[in-house]
N, CA, C and O atoms as CSV, one atom per row, in Angstrom:
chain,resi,resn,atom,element,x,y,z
A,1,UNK,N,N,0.845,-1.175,0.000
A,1,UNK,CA,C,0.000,0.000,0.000
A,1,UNK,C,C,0.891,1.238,0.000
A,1,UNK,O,O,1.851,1.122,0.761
A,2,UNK,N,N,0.833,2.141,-0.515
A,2,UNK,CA,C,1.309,3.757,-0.998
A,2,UNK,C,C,0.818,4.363,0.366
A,2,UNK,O,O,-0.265,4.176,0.920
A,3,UNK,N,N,1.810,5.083,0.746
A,3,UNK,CA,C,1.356,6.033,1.834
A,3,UNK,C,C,0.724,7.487,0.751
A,3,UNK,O,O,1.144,7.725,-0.381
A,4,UNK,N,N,-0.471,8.374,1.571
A,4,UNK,CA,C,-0.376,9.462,0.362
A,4,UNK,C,C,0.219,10.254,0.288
A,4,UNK,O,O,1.434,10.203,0.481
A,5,UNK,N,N,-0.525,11.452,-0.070
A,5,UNK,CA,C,0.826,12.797,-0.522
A,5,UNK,C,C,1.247,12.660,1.008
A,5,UNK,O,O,0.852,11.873,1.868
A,6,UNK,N,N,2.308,13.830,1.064
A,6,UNK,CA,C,2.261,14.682,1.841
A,6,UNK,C,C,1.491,15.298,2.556
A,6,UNK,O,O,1.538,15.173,3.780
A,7,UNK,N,N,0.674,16.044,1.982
A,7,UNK,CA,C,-0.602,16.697,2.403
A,7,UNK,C,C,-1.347,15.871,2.807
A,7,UNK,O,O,-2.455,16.396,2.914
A,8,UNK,N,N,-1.379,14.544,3.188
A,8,UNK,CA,C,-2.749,13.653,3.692
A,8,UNK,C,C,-2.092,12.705,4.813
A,8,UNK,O,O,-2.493,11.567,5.059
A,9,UNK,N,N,-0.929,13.404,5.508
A,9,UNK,CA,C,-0.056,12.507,6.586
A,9,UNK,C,C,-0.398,13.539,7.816
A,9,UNK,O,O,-0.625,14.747,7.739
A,10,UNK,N,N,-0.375,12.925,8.658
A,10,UNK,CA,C,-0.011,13.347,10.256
A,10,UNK,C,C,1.199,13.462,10.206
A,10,UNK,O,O,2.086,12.659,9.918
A,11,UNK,N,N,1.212,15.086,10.663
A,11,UNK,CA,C,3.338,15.225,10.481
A,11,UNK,C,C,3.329,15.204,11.886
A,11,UNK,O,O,4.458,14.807,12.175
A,12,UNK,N,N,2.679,15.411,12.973
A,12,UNK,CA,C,3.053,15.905,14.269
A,12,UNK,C,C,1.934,15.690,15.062
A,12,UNK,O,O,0.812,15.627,14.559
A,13,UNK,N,N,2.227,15.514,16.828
A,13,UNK,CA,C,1.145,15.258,17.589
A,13,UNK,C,C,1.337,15.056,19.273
A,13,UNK,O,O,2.445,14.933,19.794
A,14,UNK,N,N,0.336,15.046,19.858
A,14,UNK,CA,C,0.849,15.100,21.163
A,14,UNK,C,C,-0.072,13.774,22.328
A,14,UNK,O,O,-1.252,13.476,22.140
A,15,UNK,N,N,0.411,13.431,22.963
A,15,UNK,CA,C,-0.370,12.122,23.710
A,15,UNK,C,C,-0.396,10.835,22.984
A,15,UNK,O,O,-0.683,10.695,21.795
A,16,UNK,N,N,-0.102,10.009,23.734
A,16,UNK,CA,C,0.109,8.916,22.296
A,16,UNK,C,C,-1.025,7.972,22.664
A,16,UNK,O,O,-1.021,6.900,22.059
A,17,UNK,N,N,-2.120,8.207,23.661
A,17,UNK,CA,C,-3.004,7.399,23.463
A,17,UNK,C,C,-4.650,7.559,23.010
A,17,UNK,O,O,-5.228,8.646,23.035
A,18,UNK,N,N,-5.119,6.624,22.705
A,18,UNK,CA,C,-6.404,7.325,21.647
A,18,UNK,C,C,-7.668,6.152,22.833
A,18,UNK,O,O,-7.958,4.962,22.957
A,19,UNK,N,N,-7.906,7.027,23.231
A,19,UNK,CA,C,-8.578,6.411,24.419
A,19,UNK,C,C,-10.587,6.552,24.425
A,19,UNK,O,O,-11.215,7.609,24.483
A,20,UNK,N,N,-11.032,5.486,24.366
A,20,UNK,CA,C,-12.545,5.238,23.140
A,20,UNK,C,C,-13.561,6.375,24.597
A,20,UNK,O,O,-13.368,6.094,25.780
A,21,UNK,N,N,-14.417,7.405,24.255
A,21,UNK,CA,C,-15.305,7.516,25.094
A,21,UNK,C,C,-14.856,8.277,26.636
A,21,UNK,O,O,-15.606,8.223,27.611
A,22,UNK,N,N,-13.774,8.843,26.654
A,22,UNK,CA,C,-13.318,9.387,27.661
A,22,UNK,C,C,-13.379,10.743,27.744
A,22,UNK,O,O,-12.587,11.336,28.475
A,23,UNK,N,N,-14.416,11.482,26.938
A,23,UNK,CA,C,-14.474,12.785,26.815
A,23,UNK,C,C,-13.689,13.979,26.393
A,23,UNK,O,O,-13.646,15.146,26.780
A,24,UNK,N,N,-12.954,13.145,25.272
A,24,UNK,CA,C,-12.025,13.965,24.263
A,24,UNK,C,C,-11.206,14.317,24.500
A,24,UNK,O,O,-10.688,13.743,25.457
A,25,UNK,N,N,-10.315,15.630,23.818
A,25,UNK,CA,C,-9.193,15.951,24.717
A,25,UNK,C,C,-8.981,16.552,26.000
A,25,UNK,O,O,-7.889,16.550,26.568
A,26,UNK,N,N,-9.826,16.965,26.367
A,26,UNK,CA,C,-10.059,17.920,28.035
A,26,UNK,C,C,-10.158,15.995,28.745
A,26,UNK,O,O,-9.417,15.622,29.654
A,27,UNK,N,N,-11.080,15.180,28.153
A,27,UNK,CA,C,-11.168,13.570,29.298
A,27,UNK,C,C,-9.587,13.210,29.509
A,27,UNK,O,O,-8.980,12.904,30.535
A,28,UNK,N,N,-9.031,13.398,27.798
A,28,UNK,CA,C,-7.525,12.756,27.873
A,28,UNK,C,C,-6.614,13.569,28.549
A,28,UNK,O,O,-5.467,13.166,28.740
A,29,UNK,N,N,-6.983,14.653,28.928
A,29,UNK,CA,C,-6.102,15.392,29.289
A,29,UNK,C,C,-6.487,14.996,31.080
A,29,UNK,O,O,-5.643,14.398,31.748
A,30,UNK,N,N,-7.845,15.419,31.696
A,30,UNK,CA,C,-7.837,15.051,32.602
A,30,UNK,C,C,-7.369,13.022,33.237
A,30,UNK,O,O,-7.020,12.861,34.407
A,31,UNK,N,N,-7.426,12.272,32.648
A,31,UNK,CA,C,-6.610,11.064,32.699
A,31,UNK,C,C,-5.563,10.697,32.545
A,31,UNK,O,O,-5.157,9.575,32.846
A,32,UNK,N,N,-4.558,12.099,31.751
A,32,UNK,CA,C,-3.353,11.670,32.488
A,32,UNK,C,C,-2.757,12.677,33.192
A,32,UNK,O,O,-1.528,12.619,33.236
A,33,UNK,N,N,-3.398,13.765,33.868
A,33,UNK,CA,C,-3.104,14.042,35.494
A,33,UNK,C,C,-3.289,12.852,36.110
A,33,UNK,O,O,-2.337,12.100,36.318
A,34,UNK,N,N,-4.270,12.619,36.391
A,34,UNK,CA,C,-4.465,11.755,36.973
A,34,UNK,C,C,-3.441,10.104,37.242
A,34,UNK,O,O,-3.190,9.442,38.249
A,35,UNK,N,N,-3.106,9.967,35.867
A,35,UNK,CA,C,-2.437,8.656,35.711
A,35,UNK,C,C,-0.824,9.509,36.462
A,35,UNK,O,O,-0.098,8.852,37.208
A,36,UNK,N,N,-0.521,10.861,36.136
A,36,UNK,CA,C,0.290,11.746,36.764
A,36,UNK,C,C,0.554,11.207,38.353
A,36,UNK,O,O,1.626,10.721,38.713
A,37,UNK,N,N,-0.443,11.357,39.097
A,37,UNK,CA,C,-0.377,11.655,40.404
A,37,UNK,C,C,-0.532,10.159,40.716
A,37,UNK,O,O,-0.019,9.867,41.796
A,38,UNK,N,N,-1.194,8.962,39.954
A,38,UNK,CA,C,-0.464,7.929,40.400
A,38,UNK,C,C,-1.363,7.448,41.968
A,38,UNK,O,O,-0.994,6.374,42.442
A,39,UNK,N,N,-1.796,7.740,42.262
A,39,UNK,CA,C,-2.865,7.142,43.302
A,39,UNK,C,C,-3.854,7.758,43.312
A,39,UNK,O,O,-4.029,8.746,42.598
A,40,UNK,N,N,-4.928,7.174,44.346
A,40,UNK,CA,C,-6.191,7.382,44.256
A,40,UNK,C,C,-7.376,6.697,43.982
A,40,UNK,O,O,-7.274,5.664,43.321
A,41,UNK,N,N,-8.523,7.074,44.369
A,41,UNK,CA,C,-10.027,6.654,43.894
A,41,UNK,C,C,-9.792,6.624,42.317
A,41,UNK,O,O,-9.476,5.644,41.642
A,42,UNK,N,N,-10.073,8.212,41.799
A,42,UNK,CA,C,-10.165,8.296,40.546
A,42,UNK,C,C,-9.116,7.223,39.860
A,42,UNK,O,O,-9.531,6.298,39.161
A,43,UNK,N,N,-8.039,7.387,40.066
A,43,UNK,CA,C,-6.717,6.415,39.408
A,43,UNK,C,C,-7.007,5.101,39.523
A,43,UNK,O,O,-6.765,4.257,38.660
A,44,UNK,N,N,-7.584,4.882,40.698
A,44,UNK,CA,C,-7.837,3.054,40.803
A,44,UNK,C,C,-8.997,2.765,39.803
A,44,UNK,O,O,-9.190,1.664,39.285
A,45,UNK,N,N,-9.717,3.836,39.601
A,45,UNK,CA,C,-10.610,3.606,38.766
A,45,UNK,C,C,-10.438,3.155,37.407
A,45,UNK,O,O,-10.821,2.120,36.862
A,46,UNK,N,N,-9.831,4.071,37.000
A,46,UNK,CA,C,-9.257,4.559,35.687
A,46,UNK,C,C,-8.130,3.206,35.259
A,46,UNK,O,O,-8.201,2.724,34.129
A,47,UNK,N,N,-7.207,2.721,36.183
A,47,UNK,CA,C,-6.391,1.975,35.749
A,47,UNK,C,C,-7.299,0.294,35.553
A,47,UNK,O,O,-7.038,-0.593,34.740
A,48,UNK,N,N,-8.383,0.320,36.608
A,48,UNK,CA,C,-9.378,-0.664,36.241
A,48,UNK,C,C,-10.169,-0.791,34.651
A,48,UNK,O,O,-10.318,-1.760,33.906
A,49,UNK,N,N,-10.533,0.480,34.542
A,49,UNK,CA,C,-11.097,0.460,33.551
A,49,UNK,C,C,-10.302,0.337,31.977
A,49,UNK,O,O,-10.800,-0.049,30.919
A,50,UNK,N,N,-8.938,0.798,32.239
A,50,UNK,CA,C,-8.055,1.254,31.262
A,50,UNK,C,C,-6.932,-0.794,31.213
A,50,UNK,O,O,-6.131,-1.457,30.555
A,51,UNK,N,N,-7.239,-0.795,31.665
A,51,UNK,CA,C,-6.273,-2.699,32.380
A,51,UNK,C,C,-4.887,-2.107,32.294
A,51,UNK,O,O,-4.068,-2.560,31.495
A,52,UNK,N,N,-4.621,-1.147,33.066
A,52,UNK,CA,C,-3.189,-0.614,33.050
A,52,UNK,C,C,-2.808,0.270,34.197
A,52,UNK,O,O,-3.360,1.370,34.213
A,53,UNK,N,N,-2.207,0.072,34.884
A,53,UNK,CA,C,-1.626,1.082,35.880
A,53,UNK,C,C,-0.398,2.101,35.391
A,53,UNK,O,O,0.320,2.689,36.200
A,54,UNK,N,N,-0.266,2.220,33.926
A,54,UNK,CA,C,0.908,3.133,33.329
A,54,UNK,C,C,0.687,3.192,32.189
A,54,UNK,O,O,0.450,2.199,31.500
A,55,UNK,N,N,0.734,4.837,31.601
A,55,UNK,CA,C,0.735,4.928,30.673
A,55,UNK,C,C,1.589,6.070,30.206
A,55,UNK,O,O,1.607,7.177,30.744
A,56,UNK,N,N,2.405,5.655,28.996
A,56,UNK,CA,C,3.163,7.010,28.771
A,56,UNK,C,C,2.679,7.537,27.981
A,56,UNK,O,O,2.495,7.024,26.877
A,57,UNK,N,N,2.182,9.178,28.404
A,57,UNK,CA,C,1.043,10.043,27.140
A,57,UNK,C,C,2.831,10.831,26.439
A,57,UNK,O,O,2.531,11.818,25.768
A,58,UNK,N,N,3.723,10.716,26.448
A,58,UNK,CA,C,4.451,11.356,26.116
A,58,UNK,C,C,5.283,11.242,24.715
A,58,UNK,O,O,5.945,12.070,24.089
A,59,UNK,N,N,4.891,9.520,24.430
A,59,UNK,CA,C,4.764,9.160,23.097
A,59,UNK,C,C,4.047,9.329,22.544
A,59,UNK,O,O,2.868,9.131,22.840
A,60,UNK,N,N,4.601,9.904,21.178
A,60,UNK,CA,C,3.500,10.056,19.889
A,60,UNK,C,C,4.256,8.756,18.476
A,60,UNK,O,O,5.340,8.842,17.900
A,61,UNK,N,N,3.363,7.873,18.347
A,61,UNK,CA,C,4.268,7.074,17.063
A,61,UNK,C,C,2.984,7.343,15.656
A,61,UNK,O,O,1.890,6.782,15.604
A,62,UNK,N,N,3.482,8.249,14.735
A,62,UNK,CA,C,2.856,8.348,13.994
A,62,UNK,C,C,2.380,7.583,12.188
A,62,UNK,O,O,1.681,7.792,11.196
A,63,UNK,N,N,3.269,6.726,12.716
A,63,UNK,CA,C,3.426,5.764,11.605
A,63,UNK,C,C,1.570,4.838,11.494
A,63,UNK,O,O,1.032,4.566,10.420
A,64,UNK,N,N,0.998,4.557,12.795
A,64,UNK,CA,C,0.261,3.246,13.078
A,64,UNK,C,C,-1.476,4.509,12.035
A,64,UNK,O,O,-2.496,4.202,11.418
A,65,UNK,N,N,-0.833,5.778,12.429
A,65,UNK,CA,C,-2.349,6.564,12.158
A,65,UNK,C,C,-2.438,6.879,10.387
A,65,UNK,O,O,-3.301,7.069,9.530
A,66,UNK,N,N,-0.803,6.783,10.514
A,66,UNK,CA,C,-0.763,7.486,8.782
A,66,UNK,C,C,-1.193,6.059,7.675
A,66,UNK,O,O,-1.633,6.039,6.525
A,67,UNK,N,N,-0.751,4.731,8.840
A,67,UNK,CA,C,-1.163,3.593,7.707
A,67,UNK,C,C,-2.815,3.293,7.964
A,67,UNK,O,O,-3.408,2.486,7.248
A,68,UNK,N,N,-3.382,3.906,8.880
A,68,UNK,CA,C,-5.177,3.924,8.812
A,68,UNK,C,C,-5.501,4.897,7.866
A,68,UNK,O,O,-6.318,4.580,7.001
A,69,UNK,N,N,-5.029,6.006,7.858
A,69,UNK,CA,C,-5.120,7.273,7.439
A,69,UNK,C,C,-5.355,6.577,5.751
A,69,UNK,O,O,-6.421,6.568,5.136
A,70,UNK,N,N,-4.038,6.036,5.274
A,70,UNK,CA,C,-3.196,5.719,4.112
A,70,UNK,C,C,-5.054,4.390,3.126
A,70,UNK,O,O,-5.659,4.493,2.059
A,71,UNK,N,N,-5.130,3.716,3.950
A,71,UNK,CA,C,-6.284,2.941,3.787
A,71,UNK,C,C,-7.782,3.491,3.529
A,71,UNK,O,O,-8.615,2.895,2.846
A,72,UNK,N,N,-8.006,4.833,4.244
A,72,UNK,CA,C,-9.066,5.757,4.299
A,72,UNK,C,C,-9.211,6.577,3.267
A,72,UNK,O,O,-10.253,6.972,2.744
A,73,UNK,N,N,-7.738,6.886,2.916
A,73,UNK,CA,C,-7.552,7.945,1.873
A,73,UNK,C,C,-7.865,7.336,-0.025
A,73,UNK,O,O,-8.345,7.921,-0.996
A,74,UNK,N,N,-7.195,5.634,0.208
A,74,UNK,CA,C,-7.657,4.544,-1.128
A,74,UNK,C,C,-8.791,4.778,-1.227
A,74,UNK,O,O,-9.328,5.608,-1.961
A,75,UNK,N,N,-9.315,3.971,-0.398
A,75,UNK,CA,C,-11.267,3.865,-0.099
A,75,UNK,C,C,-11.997,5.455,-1.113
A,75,UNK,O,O,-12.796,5.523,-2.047
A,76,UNK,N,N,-11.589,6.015,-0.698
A,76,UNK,CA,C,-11.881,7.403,-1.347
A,76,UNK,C,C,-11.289,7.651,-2.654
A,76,UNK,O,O,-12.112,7.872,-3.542
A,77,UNK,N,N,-10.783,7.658,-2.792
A,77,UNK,CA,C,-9.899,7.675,-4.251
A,77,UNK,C,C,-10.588,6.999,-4.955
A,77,UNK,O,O,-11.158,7.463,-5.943
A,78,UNK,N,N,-10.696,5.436,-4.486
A,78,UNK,CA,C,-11.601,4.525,-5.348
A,78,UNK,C,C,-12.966,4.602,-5.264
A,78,UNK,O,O,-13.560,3.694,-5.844
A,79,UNK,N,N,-13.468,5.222,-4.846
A,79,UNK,CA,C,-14.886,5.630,-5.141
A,79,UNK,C,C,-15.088,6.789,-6.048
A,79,UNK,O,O,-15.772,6.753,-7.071
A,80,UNK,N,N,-14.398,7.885,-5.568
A,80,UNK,CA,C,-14.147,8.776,-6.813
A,80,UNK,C,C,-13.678,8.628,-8.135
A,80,UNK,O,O,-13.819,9.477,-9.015
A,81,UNK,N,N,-13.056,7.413,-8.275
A,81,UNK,CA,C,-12.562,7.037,-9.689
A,81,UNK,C,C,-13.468,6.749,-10.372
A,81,UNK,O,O,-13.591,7.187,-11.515
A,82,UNK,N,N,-14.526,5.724,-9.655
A,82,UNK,CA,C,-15.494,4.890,-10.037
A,82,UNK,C,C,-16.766,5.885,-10.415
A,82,UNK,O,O,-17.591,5.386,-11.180
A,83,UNK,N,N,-16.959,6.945,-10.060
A,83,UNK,CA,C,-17.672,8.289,-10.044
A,83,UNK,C,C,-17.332,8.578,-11.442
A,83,UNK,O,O,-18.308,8.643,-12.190
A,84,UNK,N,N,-16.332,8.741,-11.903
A,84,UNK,CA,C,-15.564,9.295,-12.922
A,84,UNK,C,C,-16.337,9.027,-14.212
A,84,UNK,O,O,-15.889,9.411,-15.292
């Protein structure tokens, strides 16, 4: 599979986790204070719910989004061709 242009990549980013239903970036942001401070109600919660007691938001690997991205971007192409 072809990655696309340029113009259709994630060049840059911050938090490296994509976390389903947690109230966006203000949820992700408040969960990792939290995962920050490392104890607690809220944290025991969170690491229950999350099956993890650690997480590093400090990685970003942008390779895993650009090859979803890269698949999303075909799909489209090939429908528009087929339009044609």
């Amino acid at each position: 599979m072809n990655m696309p242009n340029d113009d259709k990549l994630i060049k840059v980013g911050r938090l490296k986790s994509k976390i389903e239903d947690c109230g966006g970036i203000g949820g992700l942001e408040r969960i990792q204070e939290i995962f920050e401070q490392g104890e607690g109600e809220e944290f025991e919660s969170y690491c229950e719910w999350l099956g993890t007691y650690k997480i590093d938001f400090t990685k970003f690997n942008r390779t895993p989004i650009n090859k979803k991205l890269a698949k999303e971007v075909a799909k489209i192409d090939k429908a528009y061709m087929e339009q044609i």
